[in-house]
KOLMARLUM-218499 format. One record per residue (C-alpha): residue in three letters; x, y, z. Coordinates in steps of 0.02 Angstrom, whole numbers, plus 50000, padded with zeros to 5 digits. Example, Ala and Ser with C-alpha at 12.3 -4.5 7.8 and 13.67 -1.06 7.14 Angstrom:
# KOLMARLUM-218499
ALA506154977550390;SER506844994750357;
This chain:
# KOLMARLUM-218499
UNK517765976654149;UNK518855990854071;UNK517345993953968;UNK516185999254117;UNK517616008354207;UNK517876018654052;UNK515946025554095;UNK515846027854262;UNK517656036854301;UNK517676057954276;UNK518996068654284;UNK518996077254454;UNK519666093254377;UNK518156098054279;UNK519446110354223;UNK518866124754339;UNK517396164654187;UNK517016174154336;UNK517876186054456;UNK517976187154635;UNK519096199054741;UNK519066186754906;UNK520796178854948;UNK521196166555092;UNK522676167955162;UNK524256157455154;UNK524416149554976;UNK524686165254873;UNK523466176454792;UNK523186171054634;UNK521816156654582;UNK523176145754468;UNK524186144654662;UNK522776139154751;UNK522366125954631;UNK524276120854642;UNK524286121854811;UNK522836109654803;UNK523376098854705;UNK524996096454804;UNK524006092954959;UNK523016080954891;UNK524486071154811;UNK525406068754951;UNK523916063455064;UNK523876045555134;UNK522266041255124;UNK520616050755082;UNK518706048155044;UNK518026053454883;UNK516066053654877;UNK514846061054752;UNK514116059854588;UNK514686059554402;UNK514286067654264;UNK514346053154127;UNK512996047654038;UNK512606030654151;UNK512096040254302;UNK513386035154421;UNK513686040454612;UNK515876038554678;UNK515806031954885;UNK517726028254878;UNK519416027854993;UNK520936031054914;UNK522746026854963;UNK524496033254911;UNK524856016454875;UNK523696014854751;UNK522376003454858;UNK520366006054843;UNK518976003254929;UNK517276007854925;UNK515836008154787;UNK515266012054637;UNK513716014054576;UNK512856011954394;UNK511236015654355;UNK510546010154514;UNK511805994054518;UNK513145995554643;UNK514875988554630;UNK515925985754775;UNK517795987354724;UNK519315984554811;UNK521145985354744;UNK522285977454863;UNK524135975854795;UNK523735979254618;UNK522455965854604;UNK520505971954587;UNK519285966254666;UNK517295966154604;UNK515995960554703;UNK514045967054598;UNK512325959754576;UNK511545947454465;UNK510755961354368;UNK512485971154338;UNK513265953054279;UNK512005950454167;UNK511975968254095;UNK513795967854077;UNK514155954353989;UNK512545946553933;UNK512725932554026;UNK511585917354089;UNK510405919854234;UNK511675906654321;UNK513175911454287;UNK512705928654352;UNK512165919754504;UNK513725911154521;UNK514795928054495;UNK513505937154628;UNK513935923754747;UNK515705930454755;UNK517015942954713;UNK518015943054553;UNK519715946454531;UNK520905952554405;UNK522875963354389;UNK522415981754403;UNK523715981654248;UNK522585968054139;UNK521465974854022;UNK519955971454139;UNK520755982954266;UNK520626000254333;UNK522256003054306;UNK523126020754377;UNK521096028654341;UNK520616027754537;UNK522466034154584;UNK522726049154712;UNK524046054054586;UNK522716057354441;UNK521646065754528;UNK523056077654581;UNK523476078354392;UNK521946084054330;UNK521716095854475;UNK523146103854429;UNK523016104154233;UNK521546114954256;UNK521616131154154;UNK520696150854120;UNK520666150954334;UNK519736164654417;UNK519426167054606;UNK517506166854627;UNK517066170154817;UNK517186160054997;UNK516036150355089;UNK515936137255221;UNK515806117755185;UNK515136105555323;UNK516096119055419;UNK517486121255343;UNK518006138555257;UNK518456137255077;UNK518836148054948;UNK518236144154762;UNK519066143454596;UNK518126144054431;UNK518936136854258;UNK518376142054101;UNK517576125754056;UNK516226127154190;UNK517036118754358;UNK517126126154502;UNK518486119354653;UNK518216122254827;UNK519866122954906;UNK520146125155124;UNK520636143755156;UNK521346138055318;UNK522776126055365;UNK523106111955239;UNK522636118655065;UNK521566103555037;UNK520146102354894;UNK518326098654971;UNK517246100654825;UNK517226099554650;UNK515506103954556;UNK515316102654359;UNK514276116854301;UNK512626115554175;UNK511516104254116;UNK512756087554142;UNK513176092154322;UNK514116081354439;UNK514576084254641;UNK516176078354720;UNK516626080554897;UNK518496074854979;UNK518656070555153;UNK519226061255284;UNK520946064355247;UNK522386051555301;UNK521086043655424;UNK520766027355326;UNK521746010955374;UNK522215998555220;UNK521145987255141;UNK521175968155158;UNK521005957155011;UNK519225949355003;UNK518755931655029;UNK517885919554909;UNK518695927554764;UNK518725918754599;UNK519845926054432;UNK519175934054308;UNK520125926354184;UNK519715907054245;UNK517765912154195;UNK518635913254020;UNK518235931354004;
């Protein structure tokens, strides 16, 4: 499993050349203390949607929930395959089709079928895992390791007003100009383009465990 995760995660700091002379009020004036500011808010969120798509080369589209304890819950999806996850107390769950099964790991019409029929389990530590990749705490990270910041201009987001932040690798960060410095978008520039949107902050309740589960390392995987 740590083989498809590897393709379908991207950084959400596409690591932000332009200039701008707008500045929103309350976080400082320079583009490197928004982005700090952002990142801040986002690490010490409770709970937050994440929602968009990536710029990898499986097309893949993010529909998650994030907690600060490290839980997950949501989907993923693979070209055109979606894969429910959960992570519930730093076991992972998977619940996909026959068709992703079979992809995946070349398996047998039936024992896709059986897989399908349920979800599969395994230590968010294991090799099979997602590890710390779907953490609030990375995301925060990458936001704020992004470098060559530049203030590029304001505008509103599902209502919102934000003000944007450009890095010199062709990301831009859409960060609230009001209130809680929160991030709301993050779009990769170019050709290989991705969309991510945040919301829904510290809203979310936790995530039960599934039922019907069976371990991933009982299939002998």
């Amino acid at each position: 499993m740590r083989r498809a995760t590897s393709v379908l995660l991207v950084p959400v700091a596409f690591v932000l050349t332009a200039s701008g002379g707008w500045v929103a009020s309350g976080y400082g004036e320079s583009a490197k203390q928004y982005v700090e500011a952002a990142a801040k808010a986002l690490g010490a969120a409770r709970s937050l949607r994440i929602a968009g798509s990536t710029s990898v080369s499986a097309a893949g589209r993010l529909d998650l929930v994030l907690y600060s304890d490290g839980d997950v819950q949501g989907g993923i999806t693979l070209n055109g395959d979606l894969v429910q996850v959960r992570i519930v107390n730093r076991t992972d769950y998977f619940h996909a089709s026959v068709a992703y099964w079979m992809k995946l790991g070349k398996l047998s019409t039936a024992t896709a079928e059986q897989l399908a029929s349920r979800w599969v389990s395994t230590p968010n530590s294991s090799a099979s895992g997602f590890g710390s990749n779907l953490g609030i705490r990375r995301f925060a990270a990458e936001i704020a390791a992004a470098s060559g910041l530049s203030i590029i201009g304001h505008r509103r987001i599902d209502g919102v007003a934000t003000v944007g932040i450009r890095s010199s690798r062709g990301g831009e960060l859409w960060i609230a100009a009001t209130g809680t410095p929160y991030p709301i978008e993050e779009v990769k520039l170019g050709s290989s383009g991705a969309s991510l949107t945040f919301s829904g902050w510290d809203s979310f309740k936790l995530p039960t465990p599934p039922s019907k589960v069976v371990a991933l390392a009982s299939l002998g995987s």
